[in-house]
VODRENKE-969553 format. One record per residue (C-alpha): x, y negated, z negated; residue in three letters. Coordinates in pm, 1 decimal. Example, Ala and Ser with C-alpha at 12.3 -4.5 7.8 and 13.67 -1.06 7.14 Angstrom:
{pt {1230.0 450.0 -780.0} "ALA"};
{pt {1367.0 106.0 -714.0} "SER"};
***
This chain:
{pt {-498.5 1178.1 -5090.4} "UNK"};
{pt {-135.8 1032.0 -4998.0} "UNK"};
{pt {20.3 1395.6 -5078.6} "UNK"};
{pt {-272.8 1550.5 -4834.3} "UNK"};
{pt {-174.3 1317.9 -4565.1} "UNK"};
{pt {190.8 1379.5 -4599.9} "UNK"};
{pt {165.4 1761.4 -4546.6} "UNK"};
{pt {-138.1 1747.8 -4291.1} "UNK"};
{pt {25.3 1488.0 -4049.7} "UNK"};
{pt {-68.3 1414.2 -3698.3} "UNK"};
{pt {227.3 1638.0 -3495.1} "UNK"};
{pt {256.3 1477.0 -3157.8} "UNK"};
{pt {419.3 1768.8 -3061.5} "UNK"};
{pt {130.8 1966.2 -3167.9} "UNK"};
{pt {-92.3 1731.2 -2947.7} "UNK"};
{pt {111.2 1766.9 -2665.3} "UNK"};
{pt {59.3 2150.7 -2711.8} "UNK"};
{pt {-273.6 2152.5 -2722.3} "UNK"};
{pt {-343.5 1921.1 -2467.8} "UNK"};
{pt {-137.4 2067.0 -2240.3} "UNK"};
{pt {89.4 1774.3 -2160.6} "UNK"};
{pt {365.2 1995.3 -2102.9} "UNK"};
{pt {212.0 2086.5 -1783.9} "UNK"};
{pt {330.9 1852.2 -1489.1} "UNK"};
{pt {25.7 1673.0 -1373.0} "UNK"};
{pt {-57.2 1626.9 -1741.8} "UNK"};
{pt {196.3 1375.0 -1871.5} "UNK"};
{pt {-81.1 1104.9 -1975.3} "UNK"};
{pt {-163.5 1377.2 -2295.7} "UNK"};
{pt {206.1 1391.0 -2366.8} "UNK"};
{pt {139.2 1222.1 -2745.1} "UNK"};
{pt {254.7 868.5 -2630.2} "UNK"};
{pt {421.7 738.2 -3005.6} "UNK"};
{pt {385.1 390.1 -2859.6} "UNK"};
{pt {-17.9 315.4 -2768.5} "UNK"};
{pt {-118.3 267.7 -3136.0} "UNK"};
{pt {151.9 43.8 -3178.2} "UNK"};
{pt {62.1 -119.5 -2849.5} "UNK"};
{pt {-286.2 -157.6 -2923.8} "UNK"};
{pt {-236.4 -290.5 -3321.0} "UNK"};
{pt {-5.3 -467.1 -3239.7} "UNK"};
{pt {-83.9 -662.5 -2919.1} "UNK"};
{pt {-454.6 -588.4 -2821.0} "UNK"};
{pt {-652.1 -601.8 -3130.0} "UNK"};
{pt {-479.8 -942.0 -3175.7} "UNK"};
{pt {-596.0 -1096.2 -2836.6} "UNK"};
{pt {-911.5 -1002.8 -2902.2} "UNK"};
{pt {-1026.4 -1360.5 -2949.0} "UNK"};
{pt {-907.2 -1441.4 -2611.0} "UNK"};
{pt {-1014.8 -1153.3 -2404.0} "UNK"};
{pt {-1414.1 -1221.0 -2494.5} "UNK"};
{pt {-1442.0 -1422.0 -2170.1} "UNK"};
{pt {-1232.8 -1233.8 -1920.2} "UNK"};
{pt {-1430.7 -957.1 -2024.4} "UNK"};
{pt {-1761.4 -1115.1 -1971.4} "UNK"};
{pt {-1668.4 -1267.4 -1622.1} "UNK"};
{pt {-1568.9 -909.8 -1529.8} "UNK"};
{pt {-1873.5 -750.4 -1649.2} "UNK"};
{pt {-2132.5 -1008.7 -1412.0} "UNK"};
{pt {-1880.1 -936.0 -1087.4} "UNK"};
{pt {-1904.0 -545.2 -1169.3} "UNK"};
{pt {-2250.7 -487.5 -1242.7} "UNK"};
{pt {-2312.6 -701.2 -943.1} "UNK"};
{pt {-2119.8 -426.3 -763.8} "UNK"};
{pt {-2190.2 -127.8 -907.5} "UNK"};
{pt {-2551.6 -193.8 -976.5} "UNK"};
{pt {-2664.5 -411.1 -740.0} "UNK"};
{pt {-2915.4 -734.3 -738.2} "UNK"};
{pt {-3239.7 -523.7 -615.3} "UNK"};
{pt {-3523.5 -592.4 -787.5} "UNK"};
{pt {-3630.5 -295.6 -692.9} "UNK"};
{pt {-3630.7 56.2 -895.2} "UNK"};
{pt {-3344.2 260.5 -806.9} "UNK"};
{pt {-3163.7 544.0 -922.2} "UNK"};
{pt {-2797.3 540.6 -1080.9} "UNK"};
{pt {-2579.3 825.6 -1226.7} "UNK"};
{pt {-2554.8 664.6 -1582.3} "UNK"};
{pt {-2191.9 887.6 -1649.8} "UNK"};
{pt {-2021.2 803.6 -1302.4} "UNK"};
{pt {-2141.0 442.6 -1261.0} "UNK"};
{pt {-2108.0 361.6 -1622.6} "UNK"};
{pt {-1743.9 510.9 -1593.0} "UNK"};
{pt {-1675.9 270.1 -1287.6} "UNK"};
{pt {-1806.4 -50.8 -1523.7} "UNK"};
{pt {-1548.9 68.6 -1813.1} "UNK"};
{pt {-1328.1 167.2 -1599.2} "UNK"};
{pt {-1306.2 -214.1 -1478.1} "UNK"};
{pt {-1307.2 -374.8 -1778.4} "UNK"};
{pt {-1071.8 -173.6 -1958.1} "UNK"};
{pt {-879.4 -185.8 -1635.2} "UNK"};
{pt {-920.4 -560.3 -1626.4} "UNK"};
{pt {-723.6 -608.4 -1983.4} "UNK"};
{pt {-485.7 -331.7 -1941.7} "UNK"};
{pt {-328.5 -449.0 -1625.3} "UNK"};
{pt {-477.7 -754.5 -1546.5} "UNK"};
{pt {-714.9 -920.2 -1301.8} "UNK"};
{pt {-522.4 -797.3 -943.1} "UNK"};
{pt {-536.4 -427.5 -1038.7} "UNK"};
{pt {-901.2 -421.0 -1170.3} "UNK"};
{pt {-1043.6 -473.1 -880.7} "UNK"};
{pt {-844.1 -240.0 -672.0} "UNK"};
{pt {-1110.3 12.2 -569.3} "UNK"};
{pt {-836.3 263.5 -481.5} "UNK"};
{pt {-696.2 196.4 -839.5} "UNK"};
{pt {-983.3 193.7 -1026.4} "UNK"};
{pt {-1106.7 496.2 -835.4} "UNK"};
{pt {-788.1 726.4 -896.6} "UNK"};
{pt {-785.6 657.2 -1265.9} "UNK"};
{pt {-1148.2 713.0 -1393.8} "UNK"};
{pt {-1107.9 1018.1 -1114.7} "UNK"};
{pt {-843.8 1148.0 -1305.6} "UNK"};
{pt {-966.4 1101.6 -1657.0} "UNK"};
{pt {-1253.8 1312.0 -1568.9} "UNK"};
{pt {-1082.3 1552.3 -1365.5} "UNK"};
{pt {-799.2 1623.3 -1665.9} "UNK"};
{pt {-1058.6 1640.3 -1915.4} "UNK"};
{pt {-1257.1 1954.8 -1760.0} "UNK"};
{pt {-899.4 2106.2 -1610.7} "UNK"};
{pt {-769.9 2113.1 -1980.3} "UNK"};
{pt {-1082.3 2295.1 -2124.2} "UNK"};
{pt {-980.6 2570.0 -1825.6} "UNK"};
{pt {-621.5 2606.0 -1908.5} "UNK"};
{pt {-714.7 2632.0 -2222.1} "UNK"};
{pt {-937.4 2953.1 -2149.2} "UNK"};
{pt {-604.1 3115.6 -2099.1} "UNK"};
{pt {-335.4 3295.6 -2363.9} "UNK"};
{pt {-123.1 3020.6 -2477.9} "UNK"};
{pt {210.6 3211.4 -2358.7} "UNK"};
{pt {46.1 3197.0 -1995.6} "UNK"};
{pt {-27.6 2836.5 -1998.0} "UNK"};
{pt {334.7 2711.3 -1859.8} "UNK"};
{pt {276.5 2931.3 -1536.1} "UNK"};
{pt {-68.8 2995.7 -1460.0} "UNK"};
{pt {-128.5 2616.7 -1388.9} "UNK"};
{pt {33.9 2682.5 -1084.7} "UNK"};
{pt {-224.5 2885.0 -909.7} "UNK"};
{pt {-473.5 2651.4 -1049.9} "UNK"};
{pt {-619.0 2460.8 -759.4} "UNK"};
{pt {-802.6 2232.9 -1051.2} "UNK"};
{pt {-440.5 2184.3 -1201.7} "UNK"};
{pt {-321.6 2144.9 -843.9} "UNK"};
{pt {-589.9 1848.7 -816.7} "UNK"};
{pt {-508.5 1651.3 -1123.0} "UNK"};
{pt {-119.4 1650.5 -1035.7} "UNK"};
{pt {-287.8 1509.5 -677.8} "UNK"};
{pt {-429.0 1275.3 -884.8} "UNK"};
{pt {-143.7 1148.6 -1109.6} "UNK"};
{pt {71.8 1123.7 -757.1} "UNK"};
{pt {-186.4 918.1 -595.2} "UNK"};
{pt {-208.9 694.3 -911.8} "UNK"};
{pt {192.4 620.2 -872.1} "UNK"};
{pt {154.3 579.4 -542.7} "UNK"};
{pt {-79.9 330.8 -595.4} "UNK"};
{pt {50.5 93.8 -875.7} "UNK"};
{pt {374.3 139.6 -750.2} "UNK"};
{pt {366.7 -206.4 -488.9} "UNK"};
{pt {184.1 -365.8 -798.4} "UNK"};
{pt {461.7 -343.0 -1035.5} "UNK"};
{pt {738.7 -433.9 -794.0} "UNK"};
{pt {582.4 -744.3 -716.7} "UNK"};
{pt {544.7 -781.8 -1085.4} "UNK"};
{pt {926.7 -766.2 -1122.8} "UNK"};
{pt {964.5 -1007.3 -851.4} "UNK"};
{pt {747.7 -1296.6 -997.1} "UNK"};
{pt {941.4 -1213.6 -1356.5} "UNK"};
{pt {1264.2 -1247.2 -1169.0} "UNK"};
{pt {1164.4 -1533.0 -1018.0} "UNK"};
{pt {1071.5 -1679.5 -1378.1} "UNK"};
{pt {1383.9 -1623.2 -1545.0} "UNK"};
{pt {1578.2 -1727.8 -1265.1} "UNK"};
{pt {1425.9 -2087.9 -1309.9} "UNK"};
{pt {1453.7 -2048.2 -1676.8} "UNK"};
{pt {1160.1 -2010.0 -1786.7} "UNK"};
{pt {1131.0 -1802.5 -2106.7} "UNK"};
{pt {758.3 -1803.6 -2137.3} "UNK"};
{pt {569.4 -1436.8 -2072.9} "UNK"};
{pt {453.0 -1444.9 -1686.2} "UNK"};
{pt {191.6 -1173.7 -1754.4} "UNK"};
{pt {18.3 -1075.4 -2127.7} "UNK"};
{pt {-146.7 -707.5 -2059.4} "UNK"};
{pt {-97.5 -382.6 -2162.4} "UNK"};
{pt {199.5 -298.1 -1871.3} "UNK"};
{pt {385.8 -602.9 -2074.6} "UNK"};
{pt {363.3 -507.3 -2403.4} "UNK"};
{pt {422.2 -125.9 -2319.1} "UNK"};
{pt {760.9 -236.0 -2163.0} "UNK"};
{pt {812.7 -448.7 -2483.8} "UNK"};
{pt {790.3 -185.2 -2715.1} "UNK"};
{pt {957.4 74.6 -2555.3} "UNK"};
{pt {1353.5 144.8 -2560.4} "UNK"};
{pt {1349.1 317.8 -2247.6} "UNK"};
{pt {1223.8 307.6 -1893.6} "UNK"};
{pt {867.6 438.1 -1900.0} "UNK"};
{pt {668.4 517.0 -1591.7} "UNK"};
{pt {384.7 282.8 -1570.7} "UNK"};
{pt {123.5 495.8 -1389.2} "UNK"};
{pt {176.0 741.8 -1688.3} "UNK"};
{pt {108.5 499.7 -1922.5} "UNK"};
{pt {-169.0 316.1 -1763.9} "UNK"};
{pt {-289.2 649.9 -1739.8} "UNK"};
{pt {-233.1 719.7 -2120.9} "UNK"};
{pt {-469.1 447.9 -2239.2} "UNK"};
{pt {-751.2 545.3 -1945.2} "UNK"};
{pt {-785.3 877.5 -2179.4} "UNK"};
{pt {-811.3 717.0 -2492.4} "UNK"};
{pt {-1018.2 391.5 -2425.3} "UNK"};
{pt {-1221.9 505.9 -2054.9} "UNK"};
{pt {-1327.2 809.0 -2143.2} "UNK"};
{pt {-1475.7 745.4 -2461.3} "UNK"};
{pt {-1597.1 353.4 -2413.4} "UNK"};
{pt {-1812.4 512.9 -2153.3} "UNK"};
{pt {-1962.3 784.2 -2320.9} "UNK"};
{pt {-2073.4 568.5 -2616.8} "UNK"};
{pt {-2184.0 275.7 -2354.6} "UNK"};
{pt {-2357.3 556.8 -2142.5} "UNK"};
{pt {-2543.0 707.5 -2464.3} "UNK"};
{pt {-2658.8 378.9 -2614.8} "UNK"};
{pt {-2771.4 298.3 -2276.3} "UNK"};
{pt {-2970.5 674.6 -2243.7} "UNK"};
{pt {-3095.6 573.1 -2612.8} "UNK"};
{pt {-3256.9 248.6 -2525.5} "UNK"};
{pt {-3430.6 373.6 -2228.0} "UNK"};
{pt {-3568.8 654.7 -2471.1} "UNK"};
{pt {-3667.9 372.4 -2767.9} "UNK"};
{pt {-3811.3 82.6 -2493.1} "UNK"};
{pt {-3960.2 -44.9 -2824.7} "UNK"};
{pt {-3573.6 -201.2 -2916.0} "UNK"};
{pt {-3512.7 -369.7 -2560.5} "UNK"};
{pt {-3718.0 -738.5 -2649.0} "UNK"};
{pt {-3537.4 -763.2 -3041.4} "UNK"};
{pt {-3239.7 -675.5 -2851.3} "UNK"};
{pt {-3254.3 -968.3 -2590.7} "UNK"};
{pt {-3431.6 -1157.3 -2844.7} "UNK"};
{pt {-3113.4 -1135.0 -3068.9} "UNK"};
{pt {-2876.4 -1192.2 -2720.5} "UNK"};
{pt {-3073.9 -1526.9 -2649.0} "UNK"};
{pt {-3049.2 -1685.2 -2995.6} "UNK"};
{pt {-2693.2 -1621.3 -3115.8} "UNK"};
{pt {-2481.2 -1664.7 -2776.6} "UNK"};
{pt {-2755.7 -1922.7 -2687.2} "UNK"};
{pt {-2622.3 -2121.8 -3031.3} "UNK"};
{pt {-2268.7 -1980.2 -3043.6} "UNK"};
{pt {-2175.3 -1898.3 -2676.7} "UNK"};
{pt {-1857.0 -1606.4 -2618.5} "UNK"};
{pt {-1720.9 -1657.0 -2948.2} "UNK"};
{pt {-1585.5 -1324.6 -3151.2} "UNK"};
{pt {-1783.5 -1452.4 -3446.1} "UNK"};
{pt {-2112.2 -1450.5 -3161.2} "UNK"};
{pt {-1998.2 -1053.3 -3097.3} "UNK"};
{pt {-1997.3 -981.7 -3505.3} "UNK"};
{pt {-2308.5 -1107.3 -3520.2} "UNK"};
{pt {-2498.4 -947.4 -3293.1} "UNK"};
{pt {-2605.5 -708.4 -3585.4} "UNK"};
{pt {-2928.8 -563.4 -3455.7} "UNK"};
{pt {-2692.0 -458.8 -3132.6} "UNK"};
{pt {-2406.6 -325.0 -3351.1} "UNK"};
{pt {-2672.3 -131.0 -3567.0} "UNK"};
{pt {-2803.0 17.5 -3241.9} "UNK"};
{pt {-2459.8 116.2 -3106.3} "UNK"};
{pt {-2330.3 267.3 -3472.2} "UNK"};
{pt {-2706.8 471.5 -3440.2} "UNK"};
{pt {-2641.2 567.0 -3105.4} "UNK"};
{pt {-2256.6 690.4 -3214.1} "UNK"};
{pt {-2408.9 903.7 -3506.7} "UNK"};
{pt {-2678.0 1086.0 -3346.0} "UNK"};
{pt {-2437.0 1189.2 -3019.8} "UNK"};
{pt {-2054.9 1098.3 -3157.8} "UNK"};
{pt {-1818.0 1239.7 -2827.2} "UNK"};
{pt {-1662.3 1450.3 -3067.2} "UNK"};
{pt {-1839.4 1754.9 -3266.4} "UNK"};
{pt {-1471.7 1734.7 -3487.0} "UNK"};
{pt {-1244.0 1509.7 -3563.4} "UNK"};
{pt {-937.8 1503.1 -3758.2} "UNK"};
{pt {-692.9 1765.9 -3587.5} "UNK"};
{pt {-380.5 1878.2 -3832.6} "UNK"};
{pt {-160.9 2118.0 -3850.0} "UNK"};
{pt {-35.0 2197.1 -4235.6} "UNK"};
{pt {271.4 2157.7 -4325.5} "UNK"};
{pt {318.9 2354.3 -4664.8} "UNK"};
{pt {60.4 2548.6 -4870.2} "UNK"};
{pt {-248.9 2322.2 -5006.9} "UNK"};
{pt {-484.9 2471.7 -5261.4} "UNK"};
{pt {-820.5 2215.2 -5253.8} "UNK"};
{pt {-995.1 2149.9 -5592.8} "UNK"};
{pt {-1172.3 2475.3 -5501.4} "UNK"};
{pt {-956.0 2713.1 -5487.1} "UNK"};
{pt {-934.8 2741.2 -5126.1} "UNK"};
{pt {-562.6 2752.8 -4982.7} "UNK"};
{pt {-505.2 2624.2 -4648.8} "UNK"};
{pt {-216.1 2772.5 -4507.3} "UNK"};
{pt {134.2 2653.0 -4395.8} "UNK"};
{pt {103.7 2671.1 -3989.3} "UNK"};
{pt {-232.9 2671.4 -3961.3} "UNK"};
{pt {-451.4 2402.2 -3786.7} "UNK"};
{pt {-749.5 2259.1 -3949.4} "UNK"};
{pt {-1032.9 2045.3 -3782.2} "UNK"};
{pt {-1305.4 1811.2 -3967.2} "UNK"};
{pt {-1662.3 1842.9 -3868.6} "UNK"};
{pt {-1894.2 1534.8 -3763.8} "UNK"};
{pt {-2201.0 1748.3 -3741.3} "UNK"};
{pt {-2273.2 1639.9 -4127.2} "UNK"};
{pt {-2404.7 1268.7 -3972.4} "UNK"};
{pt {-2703.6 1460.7 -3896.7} "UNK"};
{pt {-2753.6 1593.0 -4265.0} "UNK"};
{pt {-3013.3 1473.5 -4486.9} "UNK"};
{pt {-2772.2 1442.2 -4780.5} "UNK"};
{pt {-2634.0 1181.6 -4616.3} "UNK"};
{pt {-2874.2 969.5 -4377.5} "UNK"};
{pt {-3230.8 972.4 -4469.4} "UNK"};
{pt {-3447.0 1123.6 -4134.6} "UNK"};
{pt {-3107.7 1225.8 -4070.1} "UNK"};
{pt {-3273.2 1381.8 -3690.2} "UNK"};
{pt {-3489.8 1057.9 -3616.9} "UNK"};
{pt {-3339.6 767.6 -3392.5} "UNK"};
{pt {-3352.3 462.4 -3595.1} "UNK"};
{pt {-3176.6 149.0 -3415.0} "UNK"};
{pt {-3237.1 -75.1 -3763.2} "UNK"};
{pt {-3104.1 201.0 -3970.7} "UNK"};
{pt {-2733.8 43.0 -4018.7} "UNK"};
{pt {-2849.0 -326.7 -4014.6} "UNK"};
{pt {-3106.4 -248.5 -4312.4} "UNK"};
{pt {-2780.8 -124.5 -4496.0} "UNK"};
{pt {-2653.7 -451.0 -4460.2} "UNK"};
{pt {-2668.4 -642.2 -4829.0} "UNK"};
{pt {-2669.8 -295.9 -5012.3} "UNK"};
{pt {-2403.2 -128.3 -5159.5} "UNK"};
{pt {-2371.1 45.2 -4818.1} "UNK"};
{pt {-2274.9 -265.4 -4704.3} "UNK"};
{pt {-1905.3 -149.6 -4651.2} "UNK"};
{pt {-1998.2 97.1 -4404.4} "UNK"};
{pt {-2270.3 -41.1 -4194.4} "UNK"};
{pt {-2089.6 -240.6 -3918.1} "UNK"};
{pt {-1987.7 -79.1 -3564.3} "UNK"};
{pt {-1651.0 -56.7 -3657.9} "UNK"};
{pt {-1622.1 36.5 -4021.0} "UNK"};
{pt {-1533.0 384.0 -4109.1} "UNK"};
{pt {-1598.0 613.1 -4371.9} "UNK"};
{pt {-1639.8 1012.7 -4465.6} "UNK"};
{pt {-1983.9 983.7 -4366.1} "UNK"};
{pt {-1963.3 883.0 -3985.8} "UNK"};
{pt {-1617.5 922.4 -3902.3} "UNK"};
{pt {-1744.9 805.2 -3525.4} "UNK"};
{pt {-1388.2 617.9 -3474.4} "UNK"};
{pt {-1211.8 865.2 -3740.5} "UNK"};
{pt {-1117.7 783.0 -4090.7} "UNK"};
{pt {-861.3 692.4 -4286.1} "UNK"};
{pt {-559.2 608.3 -4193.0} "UNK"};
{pt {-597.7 739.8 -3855.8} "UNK"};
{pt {-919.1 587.4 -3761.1} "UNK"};
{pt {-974.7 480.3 -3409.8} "UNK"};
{pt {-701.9 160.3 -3369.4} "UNK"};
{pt {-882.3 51.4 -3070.8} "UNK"};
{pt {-1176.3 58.2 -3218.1} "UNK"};
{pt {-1240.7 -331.9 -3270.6} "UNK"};
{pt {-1121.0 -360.1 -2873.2} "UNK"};
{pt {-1438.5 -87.4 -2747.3} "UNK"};
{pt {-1686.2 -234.5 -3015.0} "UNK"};
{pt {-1585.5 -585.2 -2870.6} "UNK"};
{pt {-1631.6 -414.6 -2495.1} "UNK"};
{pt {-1935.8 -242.6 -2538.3} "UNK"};
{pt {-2140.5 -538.5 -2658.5} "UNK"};
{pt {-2037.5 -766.2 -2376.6} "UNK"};
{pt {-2112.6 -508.3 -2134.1} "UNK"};
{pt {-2415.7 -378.5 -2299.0} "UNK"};
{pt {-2508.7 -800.1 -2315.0} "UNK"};
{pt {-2501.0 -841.5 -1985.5} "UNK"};
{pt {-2714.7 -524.2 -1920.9} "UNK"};
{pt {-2979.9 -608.6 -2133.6} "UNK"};
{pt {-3023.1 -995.9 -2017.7} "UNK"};
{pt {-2974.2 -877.3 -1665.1} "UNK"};
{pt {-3159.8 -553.4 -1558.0} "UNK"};
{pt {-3453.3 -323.3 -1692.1} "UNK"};
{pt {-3421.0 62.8 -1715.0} "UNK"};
{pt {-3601.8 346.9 -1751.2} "UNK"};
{pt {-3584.4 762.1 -1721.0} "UNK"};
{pt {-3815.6 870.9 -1412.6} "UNK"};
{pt {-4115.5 985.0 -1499.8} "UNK"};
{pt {-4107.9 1311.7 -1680.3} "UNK"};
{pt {-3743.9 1336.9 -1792.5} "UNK"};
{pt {-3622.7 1363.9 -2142.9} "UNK"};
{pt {-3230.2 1354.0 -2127.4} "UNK"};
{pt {-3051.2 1686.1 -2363.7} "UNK"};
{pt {-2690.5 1612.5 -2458.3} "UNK"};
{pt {-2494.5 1897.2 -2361.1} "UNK"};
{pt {-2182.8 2077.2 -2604.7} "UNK"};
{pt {-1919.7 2148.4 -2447.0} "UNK"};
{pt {-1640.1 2323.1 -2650.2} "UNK"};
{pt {-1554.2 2049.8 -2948.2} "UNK"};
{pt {-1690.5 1779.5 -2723.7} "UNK"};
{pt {-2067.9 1708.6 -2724.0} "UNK"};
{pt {-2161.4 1519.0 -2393.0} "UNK"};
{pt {-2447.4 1287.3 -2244.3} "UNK"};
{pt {-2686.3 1482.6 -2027.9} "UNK"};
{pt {-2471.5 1514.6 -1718.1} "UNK"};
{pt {-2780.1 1539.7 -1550.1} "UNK"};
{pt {-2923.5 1235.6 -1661.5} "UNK"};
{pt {-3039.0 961.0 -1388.0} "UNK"};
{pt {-3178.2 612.9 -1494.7} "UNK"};
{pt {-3471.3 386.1 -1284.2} "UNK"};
{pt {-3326.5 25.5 -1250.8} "UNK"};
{pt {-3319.5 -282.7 -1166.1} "UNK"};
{pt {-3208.6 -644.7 -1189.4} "UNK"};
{pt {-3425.6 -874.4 -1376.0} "UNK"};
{pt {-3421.1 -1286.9 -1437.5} "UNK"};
{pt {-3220.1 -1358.8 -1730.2} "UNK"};
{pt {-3372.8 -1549.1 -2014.5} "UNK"};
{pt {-2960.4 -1671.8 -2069.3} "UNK"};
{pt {-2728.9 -1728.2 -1851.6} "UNK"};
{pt {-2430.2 -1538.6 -1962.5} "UNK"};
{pt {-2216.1 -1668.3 -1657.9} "UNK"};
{pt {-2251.8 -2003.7 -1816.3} "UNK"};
{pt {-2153.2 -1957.2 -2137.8} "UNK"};
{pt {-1801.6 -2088.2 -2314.2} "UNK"};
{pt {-1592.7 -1926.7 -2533.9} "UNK"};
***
């Protein structure tokens, strides 16, 4: 396996090709070298204390985006899910200020959407056209908008960052005046890096596909009511014992056996595992993959019976009944394996992956303890392909509305 890895590697240069981050406008997808490092390095490891932040961000922004009516009412589950993540992720990434700066807030999910689609559409084109036809591309022409509007934006926000660290050092002090993601990227990094960019960078890989797994499991649970009570039930008796603890989070099995369902039966990806080979490789087969050719892994095999039983059937209890068996290994949220490569596998599985398990479950805690939801009457929601990525039903609207909590999140200590 080490000599596979060492002639299929992960080419950043082939990721910048591909996702066209040679194109100006589309410097977030330039194959940043430093967000794994960032995120292994400094997020995973404040995990413990970003339970509550998260949680106190999660009551102000489903208050906002969701309302308290007790009355039904409709929501777009992609865009106002996208606002919630966007928020939260928003919240630990740059800190409390910036989160809830609608203009923020609004330019980043707004791009992350926008480049997403725009990239599919350059992509339509011959690769030796790509470097010039983005520039009769009014799509391309938006996203660059976009990215301008973002630096615009933070710009005010990181000058007055640099005046309150001036202001630190002049008086001495040596202690860190702010511990988020704009930090530790400036840590890490050798040279001068441009912030919007970066914040930008991490909105791809943690926004984008927090809320398409928070989204689905939500789209899930309105479609299997029969989960909602065990799910609450579960909510009420561990944080009610435990409080915001990241041992309360871990276990909170029935909820992480629901997400890890919800993963495997829609992951965002149809493949995974993008390389480009290095040298000849002949499998135990016989087959030869190529020097200069580019391989994918599928994930459609999490829907084959030689490898889940009722492999098509929704079963919330499916990974928490694995629990104690000799599939034990590979039945929590964030545990990998060839099987349900959800996060990736291997060596490059997801890195952020304990940081959107940890994000989901507080937001999807809140949810459950705080509102009821349903599909209107007569709607069964289709995910929908879309090139390599397989999406929730973008036409999808829930019923909902707030409910009295049985717990009293809010409350709660970590």
């Amino acid at each position: 396996m080490s000599f596979v890895y060492s002639v299929l590697v992960r080419v950043l240069t082939f990721f910048k090709k591909d996702s066209h981050g040679y194109i100006p406008g589309f410097e977030p997808f330039d194959g940043d070298h430093s967000i794994s490092t960032v995120v292994t390095k400094y997020l995973t490891k404040a995990l413990t204390k970003l339970t509550m932040p998260l949680s106190q961000e999660s009551a102000l922004v489903l208050r906002h985006v969701l309302s308290d009516s007790t009355e039904w009412h409709k929501i777009s589950p992609q865009q106002d899910i996208m606002r919630i993540v966007s928020r939260l992720s928003t919240r630990v990434f740059a800190g409390e200020e910036l989160c809830r700066n609608e203009d923020w807030v609004g330019v980043s999910s707004d791009y992350t959407a926008a480049a997403f689609g725009v990239g599919y559409e350059v992509g339509q084109w011959p690769r030796w056209s790509r470097p010039y036809v983005h520039w009769f591309l009014p799509s391309c022409w938006r996203v660059r908008s976009l990215l301008a509007e973002a630096r615009t934006t933070l710009k005010p926000y990181i000058q007055r960052r640099d005046r309150i660290k001036a202001e630190a050092l002049a008086r001495g002090e040596t202690k860190d005046v702010f511990d988020d993601a704009i930090e530790w990227f400036e840590k890490e990094s050798s040279e001068k890096r441009d912030p919007a960019t970066t914040q930008i960078s991490l909105s791809l890989v943690a926004i984008h596909t927090t809320t398409d797994l928070l989204t689905q499991t939500m789209i899930d649970l309105a479609e299997h009511p029969e989960l909602v009570q065990p799910l609450r039930d579960e909510l009420v008796r561990v944080l009610g014992a435990e409080g915001l603890k990241k041992t309360a989070l871990y276990n909170l099995k029935l909820m992480d056996s629901v997400i890890k369902e919800s993963q495997r039966m829609k992951p965002v990806l149809l493949s995974t595992w993008r390389r480009l080979v290095k040298k000849d490789i002949t499998l135990s087969n016989g087959f030869v993959l190529r020097k200069g050719q580019k391989i994918i892994a599928t994930n459609v095999h999490m829907w084959d019976a030689n490898y889940y039983e009722n492999p098509a059937t929704y079963d919330g209890y499916r990974f928490l009944n694995m629990r104690g068996t000799n599939e034990e290994k590979n039945s929590h949220l964030v545990s990998t394996s060839a099987k349900h490569p959800g996060f990736g596998h291997g060596q490059h599985a997801c890195p952020g992956r304990f940081f959107a398990a940890n994000e989901v479950k507080i937001a999807l805690a809140h949810l459950l303890l705080k509102y009821d939801w349903k599909f209107p009457d007569g709607f069964k929601p289709q995910s929908m392909p879309h090139g390599m990525v397989l999406l929730p039903d973008p036409s999808a609207t829930l019923l909902i509305r707030r409910r009295k909590e049985e717990l009293d999140l809010d409350s709660l200590e970590c």
